[in-house]
C-alpha positions, -999 to +999 in steps of 0.1 A: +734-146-452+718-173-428+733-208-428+693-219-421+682-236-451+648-229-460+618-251-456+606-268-486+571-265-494+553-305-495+533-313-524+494-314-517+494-350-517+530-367-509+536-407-523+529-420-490+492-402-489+487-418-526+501-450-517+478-453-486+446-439-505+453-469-531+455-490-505+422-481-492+404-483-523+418-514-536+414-533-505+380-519-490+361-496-512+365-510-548+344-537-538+316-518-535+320-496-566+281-507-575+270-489-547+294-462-553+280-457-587+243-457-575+258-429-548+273-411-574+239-413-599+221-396-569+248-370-562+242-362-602+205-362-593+207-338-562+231-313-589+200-316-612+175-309-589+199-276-578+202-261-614+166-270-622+155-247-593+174-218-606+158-219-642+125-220-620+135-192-599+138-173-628+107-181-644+091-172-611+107-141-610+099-132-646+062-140-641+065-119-613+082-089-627+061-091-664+037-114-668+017-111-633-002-148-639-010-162-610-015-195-625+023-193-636+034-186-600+016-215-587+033-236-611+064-228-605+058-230-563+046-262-570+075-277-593+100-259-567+091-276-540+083-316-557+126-302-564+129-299-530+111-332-522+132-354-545+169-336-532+153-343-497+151-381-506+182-385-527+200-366-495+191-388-472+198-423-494+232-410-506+246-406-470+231-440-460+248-459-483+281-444-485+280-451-445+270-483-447+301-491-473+326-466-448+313-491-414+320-520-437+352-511-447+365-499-412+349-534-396+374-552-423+403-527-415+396-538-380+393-570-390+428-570-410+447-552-384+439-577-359+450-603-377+485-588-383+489-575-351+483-615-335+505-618-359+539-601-346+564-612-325+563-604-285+593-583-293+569-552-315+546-551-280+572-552-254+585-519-278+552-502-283+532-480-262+501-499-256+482-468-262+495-463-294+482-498-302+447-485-288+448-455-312+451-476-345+423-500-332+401-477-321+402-440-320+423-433-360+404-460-380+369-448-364+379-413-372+385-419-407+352-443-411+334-411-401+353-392-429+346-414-453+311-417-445+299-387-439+324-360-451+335-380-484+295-384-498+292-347-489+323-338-509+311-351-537+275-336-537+293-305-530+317-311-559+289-318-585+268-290-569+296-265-579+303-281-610+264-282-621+253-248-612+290-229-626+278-249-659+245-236-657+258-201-646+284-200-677+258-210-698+235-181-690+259-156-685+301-165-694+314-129-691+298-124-655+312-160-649+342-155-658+347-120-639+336-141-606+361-162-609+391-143-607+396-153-570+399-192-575+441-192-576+439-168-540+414-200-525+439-224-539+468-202-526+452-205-488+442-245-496+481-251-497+488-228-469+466-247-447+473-282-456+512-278-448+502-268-413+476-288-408+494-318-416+522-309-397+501-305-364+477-333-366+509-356-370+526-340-338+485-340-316+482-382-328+518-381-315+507-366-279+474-385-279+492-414-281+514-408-251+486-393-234+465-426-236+498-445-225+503-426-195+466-430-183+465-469-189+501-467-168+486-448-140+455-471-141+478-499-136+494-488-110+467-473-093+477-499-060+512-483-059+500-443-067+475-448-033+499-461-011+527-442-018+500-409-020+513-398-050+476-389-063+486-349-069+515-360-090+501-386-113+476-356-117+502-332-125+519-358-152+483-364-172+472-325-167+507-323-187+498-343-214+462-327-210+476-294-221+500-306-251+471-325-266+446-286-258+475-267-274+482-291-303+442-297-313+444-256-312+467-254-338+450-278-361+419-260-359+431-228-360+446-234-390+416-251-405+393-220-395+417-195-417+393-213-445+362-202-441+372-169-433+391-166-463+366-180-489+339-152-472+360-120-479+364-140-517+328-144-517+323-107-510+347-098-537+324-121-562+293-106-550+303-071-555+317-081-590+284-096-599+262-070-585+283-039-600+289-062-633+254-074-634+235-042-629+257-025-654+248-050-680+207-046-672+211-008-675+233-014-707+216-015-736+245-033-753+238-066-732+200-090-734+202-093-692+171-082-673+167-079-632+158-116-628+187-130-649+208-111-623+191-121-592+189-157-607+230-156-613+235-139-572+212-169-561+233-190-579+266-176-568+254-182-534+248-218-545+284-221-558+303-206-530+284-222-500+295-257-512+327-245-519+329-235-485+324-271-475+345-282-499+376-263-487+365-276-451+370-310-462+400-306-486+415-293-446+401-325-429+413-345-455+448-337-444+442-347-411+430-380-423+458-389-446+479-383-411+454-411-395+456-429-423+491-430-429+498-440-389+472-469-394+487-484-429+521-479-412+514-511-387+517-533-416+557-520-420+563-541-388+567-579-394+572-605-375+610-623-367+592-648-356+581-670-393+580-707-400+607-720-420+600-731-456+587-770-452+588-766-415+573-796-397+545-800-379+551-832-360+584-838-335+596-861-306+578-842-278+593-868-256+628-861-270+657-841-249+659-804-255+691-794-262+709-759-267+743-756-287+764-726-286+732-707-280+738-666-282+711-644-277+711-608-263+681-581-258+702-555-271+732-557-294+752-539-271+741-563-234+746-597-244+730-623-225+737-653-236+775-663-251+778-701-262+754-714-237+750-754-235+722-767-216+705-801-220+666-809-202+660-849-202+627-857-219+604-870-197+619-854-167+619-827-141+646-798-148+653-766-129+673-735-139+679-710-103+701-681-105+701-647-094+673-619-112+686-609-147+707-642-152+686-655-180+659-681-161+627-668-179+647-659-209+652-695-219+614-706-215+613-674-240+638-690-265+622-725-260+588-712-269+602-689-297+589-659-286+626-645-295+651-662-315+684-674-311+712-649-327+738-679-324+735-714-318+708-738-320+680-753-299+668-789-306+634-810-297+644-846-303+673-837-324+650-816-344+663-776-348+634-755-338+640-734-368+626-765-386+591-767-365+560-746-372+556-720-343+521-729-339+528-767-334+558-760-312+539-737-288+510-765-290+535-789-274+538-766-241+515-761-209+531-729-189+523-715-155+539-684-154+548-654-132+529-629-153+496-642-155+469-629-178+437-629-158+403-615-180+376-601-161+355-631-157+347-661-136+371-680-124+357-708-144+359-692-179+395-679-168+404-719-167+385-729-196+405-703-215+436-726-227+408-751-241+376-739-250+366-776-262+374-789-224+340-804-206+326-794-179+343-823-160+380-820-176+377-778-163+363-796-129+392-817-124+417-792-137+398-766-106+405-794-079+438-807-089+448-770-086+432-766-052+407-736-065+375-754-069+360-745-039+368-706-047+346-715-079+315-730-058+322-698-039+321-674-066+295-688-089+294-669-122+307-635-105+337-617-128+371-616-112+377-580-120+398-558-144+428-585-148+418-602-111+420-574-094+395-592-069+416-621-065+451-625-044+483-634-060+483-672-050+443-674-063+456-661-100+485-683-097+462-714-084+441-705-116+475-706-142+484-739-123+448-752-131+453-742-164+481-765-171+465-792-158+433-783-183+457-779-217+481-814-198+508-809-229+536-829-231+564-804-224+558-782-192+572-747-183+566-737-148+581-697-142+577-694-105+546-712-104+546-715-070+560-679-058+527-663-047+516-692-027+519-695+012+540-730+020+510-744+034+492-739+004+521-752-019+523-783+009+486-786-004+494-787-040+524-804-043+508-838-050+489-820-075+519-807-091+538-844-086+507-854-107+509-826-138+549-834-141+547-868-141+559-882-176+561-847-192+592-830-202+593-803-171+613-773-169+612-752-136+624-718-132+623-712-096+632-686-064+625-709-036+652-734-040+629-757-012+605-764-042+631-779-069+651-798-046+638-834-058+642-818-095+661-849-120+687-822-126+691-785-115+709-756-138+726-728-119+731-694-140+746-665-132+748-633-155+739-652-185+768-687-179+758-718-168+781-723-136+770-753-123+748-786-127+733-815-112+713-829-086+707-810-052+728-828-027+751-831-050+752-789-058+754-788-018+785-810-019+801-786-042+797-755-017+791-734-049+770-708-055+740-729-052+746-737-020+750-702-011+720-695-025+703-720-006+720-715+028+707-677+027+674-687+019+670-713+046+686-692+068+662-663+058+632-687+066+643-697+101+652-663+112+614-657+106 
């Protein structure tokens, strides 16, 4: 006997896919259950108009077969096709406004997303695949507008179609009726068949689409590095990859969706022999009141039955895909943010005040501390400077400062003030940064500054532009976009527009992360004043590589592998012959040796 257990069989529709499909209607559709009504009253109407045309039919036929008036015929032409004229109206309404309602609700999805996503904590997107980010916004909830839209209203028309004429049908003939119907549990047989696959694959193709969409934006953003180290043919390689997973995937899906149709044909063939032999039988009976256009009326109206049921099945198979789309979007809200103002948290604090950490402990992962009882005091009102080797912890505590992470031991105080007990909005207020990592949008340089205060005037942004030595690059430039996240621009002109910036927001507390690292020394000769000007009376803190630039600092902070080792001014860290001035030594050594 095999030790392989065997694979349960999922229900239709699992909690999760009723969960989700509650949350859908209850948050974007009930609204607009007038509408749906109306919708719904011109589905009925378009069922009507179908069963109407098959008692015609069969007068038409009859008058045809027996009575031979052309008057008649005419008649019935005539009411046939004003039939035809009001499902044609009532077909193109229906559509419109269930469309209407589906790009509504997906705006306001969009809309709520957005909102929650600005919403979580820098750890969720420094764990997330941007292009999984993508797929929620974009590709998943415009998938399942269309759905909605389109394939829900046709559902339903199809729904009452089949449910309208089999009423009719039974009505005219039950024992025919009843004989076609004997392959419905074989269609519902091949339903469940289908949606356990198709689920299965259309979960494991968003999967691949996702990394798919990663690995372009990666190889977009590197595109620099790929040229010059001519490693075109393999980046090509690597997406062709992820090309063929996502071919071999999307086959499966619709594979397995096309067993439908197939299915529901040979079905329909088995009905229309039934019918025919059945039917015939019963016109050549005398036992039974059923002439030739009673039977050709019920075939017609078979046809009428099983060609929406086709579609129906159809979408019963894309529904499954959808509840996988839908299921990955509602999932976003499961992620929360750390990051959450404290009950009564204040909005006001000494912005002047020191900022002190106790005991702080704080580690990336559980199992790489960083931080073990660090204690570290920056003077309000003065110029502070944490050096140390890469991966000692600089940028980390301008990241613990700003809550972007927490703490996991200790405390960190403004004024005296735990930061636990300030809103996050009016903490980060308090700060003007010029970091490393700048965010540069693909606009002028002038809109780039204006960014950190949209409410600036034109004079404040022009100041802001000469202070940081870049207003003459604007004169240049005019209105002219910098490129995709300044890809026009060199390293020391994006870091001359974060430095602007700063100036523009002027906060009270200032964080500078290698603000001056992409800048020639001539340039940051240039600047210096400026800079003199932007930390004067402001809480600064400096992160900083070139020791040259902090050296007139109030107090200096010297880490290594997450402990402070040393402190103070920097003659007096020369005196010491620590590992400052090691650190310094090399690097002056490194610039006279140029």
């Amino acid at each position: 006997m095999s030790d392989t257990p065997s694979k349960k069989r999922q229900p239709l529709y699992s909690e999760a896919d009723k969960r989700n499909m509650r949350w859908f209607w209850q948050g974007y559709l009930r609204k607009h259950s007038g509408k749906l009504v109306l919708v719904l009253v011109l589905i009925l109407v378009q069922g009507l108009v179908y069963q109407q045309f098959l008692a015609m039919t069969e007068d038409g036929l009859r008058v045809i077969f027996e009575s031979g008036a052309m008057r008649d015929l005419i008649e019935v032409c005539v009411v046939v096709f004003l039939l035809f004229a009001v499902r044609g109206v009532v077909s193109f309404l229906a559509p419109m406004i269930t469309v209407k309602i589906s790009n509504q609700a997906i705006y306001e999805m969009r809309r709520d997303l957005i909102g929650h996503l600005m919403s979580l904590d820098l750890a969720y997107f420094e764990r997330t695949k941007s292009g999984e980010i993508l797929q929620k916004l974009v590709t998943q909830t415009q998938q399942i507008g269309v759905f909605v839209g389109l394939g829900v209203a046709g559902a339903l028309r199809d729904a009452v179609t089949v449910v309208v004429v089999s009423g009719y049908l039974i009505w005219k003939n039950p024992i025919l009726f009843v004989s076609a119907i004997v392959v419905l549990p074989f269609i519902i047989m091949v339903m469940n068949f289908v949606s356990d696959r198709v689920k299965q694959a259309q979960g494991e193709a968003e999967e691949a689409l996702g990394g798919y969409m990663n690995g372009i934006e990666e190889t977009v953003n590197g595109m620099r590095t790929v040229k010059i180290a001519r490693q075109e043919e393999v980046e090509k390689d690597r997406l062709m990859r992820g090309t063929d997973a996502i071919r071999r995937l999307m086959n499966r899906v619709q594979v397995t969706q096309a067993l439908i149709l197939p299915s529901i044909d040979l079905s329909s063939a088995f009905v229309y022999v039934l019918v025919i032999g059945g039917g015939g039988y019963m016109v050549l009976s005398p036992d039974y009141d059923v002439d030739g256009a009673g039977i050709i009326t019920f075939l017609l109206g078979m046809v009428m039955v099983f060609d929406p049921a086709r579609l129906l099945a159809q979408f019963f198979g894309g529904l499954q895909s959808n509840l996988v789309l839908l299921d990955r979007v509602r999932n976003l809200y499961d992620q929360e943010s750390s990051i959450r103002d404290a009950e009564g948290a204040k909005t006001a604090f000494d912005t002047g005040g020191d900022i002190v950490l106790k005991n702080v402990s704080f580690s990336y992962s559980p199992d790489h501390p960083l931080f073990e009882g660090l204690n570290m005091a920056f003077e309000g009102g003065k110029v502070s400077a944490i050096v140390g080797s890469t991966g000692s912890g600089k940028t980390t505590i301008l990241s613990l400062l700003s809550r972007l992470y927490d703490v996991k031991g200790g405390d960190i105080t403004f004024g005296g003030t735990p930061i636990r007990d300030l809103q996050v909005a009016a903490l980060r207020g308090a700060f003007s940064v010029v970091a490393q990592d700048i965010v540069i949008f693909n606009a002028s340089i002038w809109d780039n500054i204006r960014y950190v205060n949209p409410e600036a005037s034109d004079a404040q942004v022009w100041q802001a532009a000469e202070d940081a030595e870049i207003a003459d690059l604007i004169r240049a430039r005019g209105e002219t976009p910098v490129g995709p996240k300044g890809a026009q621009l060199s390293g020391g002109q994006k870091q001359r527009i974060a430095i602007a910036r700063a100036f523009l927001r002027d906060a009270p507390i200032l964080l500078l992360d290698e603000a001056t690292s992409a800048l020639d020394q001539a340039t940051e000769e240039r600047i210096k004043s400026a800079l003199a000007r932007l930390t004067k009376g402001k809480t600064t803190i400096v992160v900083a590589h070139r020791l040259s630039s902090i050296a007139d600092a109030d107090r200096i902070f010297v880490l290594e592998s997450g402990q402070l080792v040393e402190q103070g001014q920097h003659a007096e860290l020369l005196a010491e012959n620590g590992l400052y001035a090691r650190l310094y030594q090399a690097q002056k050594k490194g610039y006279d040796g140029r």
